[in-house]
Structure formats: structure tokens, C-alpha cells
C-alpha positions as semicolon CSV with decimal commas, in nm:
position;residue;x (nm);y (nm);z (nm)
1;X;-0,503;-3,136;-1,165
2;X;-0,394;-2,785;-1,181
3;X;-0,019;-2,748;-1,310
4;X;0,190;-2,483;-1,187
5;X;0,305;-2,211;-1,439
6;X;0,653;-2,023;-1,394
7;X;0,660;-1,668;-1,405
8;X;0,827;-1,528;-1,720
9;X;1,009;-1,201;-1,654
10;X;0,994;-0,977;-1,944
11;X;1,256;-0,689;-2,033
12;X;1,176;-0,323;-2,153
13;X;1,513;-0,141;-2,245
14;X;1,371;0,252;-2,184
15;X;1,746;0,452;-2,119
16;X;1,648;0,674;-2,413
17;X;1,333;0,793;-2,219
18;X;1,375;1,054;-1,968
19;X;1,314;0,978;-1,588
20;X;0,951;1,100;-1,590
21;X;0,861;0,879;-1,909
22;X;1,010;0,586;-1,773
23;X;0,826;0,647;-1,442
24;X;0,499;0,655;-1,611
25;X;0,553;0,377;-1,847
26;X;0,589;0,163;-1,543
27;X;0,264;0,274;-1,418
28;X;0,110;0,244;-1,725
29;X;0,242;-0,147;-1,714
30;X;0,160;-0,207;-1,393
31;X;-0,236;-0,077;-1,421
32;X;-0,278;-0,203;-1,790
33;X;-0,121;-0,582;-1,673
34;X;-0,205;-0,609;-1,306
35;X;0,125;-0,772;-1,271
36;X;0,448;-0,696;-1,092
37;X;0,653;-0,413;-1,267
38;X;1,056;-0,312;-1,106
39;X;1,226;-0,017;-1,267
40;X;1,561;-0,003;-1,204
41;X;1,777;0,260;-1,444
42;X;1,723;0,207;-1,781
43;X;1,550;-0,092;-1,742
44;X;1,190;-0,200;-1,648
45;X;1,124;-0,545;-1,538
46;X;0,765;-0,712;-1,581
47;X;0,662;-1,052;-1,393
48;X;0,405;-1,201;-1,547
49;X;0,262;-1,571;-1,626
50;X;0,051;-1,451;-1,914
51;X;0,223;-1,177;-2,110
52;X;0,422;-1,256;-2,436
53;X;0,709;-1,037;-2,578
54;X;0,488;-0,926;-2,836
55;X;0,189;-0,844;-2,639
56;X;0,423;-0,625;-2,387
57;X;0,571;-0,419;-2,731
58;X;0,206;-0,350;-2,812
59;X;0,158;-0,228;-2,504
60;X;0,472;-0,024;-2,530
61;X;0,408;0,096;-2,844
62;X;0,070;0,202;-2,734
63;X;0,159;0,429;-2,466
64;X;0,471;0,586;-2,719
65;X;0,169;0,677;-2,916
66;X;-0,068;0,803;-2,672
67;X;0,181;0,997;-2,521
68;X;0,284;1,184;-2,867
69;X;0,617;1,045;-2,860
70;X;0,602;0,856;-3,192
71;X;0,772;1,159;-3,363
72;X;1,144;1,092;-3,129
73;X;1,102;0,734;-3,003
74;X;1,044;0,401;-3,216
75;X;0,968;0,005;-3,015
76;X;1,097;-0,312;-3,142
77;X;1,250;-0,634;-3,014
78;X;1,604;-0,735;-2,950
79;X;1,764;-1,007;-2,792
80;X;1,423;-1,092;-2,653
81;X;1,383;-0,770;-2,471
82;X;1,193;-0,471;-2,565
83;X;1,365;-0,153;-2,632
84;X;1,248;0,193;-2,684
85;X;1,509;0,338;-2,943
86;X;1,544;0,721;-3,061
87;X;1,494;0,820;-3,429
88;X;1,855;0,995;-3,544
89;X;1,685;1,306;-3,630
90;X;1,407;1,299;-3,438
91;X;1,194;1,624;-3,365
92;X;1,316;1,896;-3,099
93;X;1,140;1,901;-2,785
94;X;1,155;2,271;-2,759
95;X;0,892;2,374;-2,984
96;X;0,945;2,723;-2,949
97;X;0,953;2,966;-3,283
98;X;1,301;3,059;-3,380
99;X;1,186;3,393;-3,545
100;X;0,841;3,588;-3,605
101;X;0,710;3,458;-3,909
102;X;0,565;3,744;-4,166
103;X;0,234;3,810;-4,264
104;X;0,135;3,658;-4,574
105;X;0,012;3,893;-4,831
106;X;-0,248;3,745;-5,083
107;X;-0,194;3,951;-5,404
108;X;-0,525;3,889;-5,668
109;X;-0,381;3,910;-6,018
110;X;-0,771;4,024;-6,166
């Protein structure tokens, strides 16, 4: 007797990702969990009968870090849903130099 299992649908909150960043995640999701994944605006919807919460914030988590994001964006769990949140003072994209730096000079005191 086989008993039939409900799909859960699982919430990622990802507005404070830009548009390409959210479009990867969701690929990311959808290769790493075979499943069903819908993004729609700042959200990203995941059908699945075997994914918890927790599992899909690993997951999350893992592709913040793989992607080098960990210095702007920070996962956790609200209201059952996972969101992707933005540090306050988190690092500038732009990593271009603001001014040449000088030369240092070593100076031997012998």
C-alpha cells in the first residue's frame, strides 16, 4: 500500500538579489533538487515532496557562498520562508581603486 504524499511548496524571499542572481539561483534549485522551481519577482517558488525548510536554506546558503556573495548577502528563515537579506554595510560591488596607492619605501635602520 503506497500512500500518497502532498507536495510542499517552499518559499525563497530573493528581492535583495539582482535579476541575474535570482535567475541563476533558480537554476541552481532546479538542477541541485530535480524538482519544480517558479520565479516570479522577488520570489522563487520550489515544489517538492522531499525538501525541508532547512535543507532548501542550505542549499541557499551554499550557492551565496559559491558565488562570493557572503560578503553583501546573509540566509535565514522567517515566517517559514527563506529569505536572502543584505548586510547594512555590506561591501561595494565596484571594486575599483579610488586613488593610486604609493610605493612603499622599506627604510633599514642598520
Amino acid at each position: 500500500m503506497s500512500f500518497l504524499r502532498r507536495k510542499r511548496r517552499l518559499e525563497v524571499d530573493v528581492a535583495a538579489l539582482e535579476k541575474a542572481d535570482r535567475e541563476a539561483l533558480s537554476g541552481f534549485l532546479r538542477s541541485s533538487l530535480n524538482v519544480d522551481v517558479v520565479l516570479s519577482g522577488g520570489r522563487i517558488s520550489v515544489e517538492s515532496d522531499v525538501s525541508s525548510i532547512e535543507g532548501l536554506r542550505r542549499l541557499v546558503t551554499k550557492f551565496v557562498y559559491h558565488r562570493n556573495l557572503n560578503g553583501l548577502f546573509w540566509v535565514g528563515l522567517g515566517g517559514g520562508v527563506v529569505r536572502v537579506h543584505r548586510f547594512e554595510r555590506g561591501k561595494s560591488v565596484d571594486r575599483r581603486r579610488r586613488g593610486v596607492v604609493p610605493p612603499r619605501v622599506v627604510t633599514h635602520g642598520w
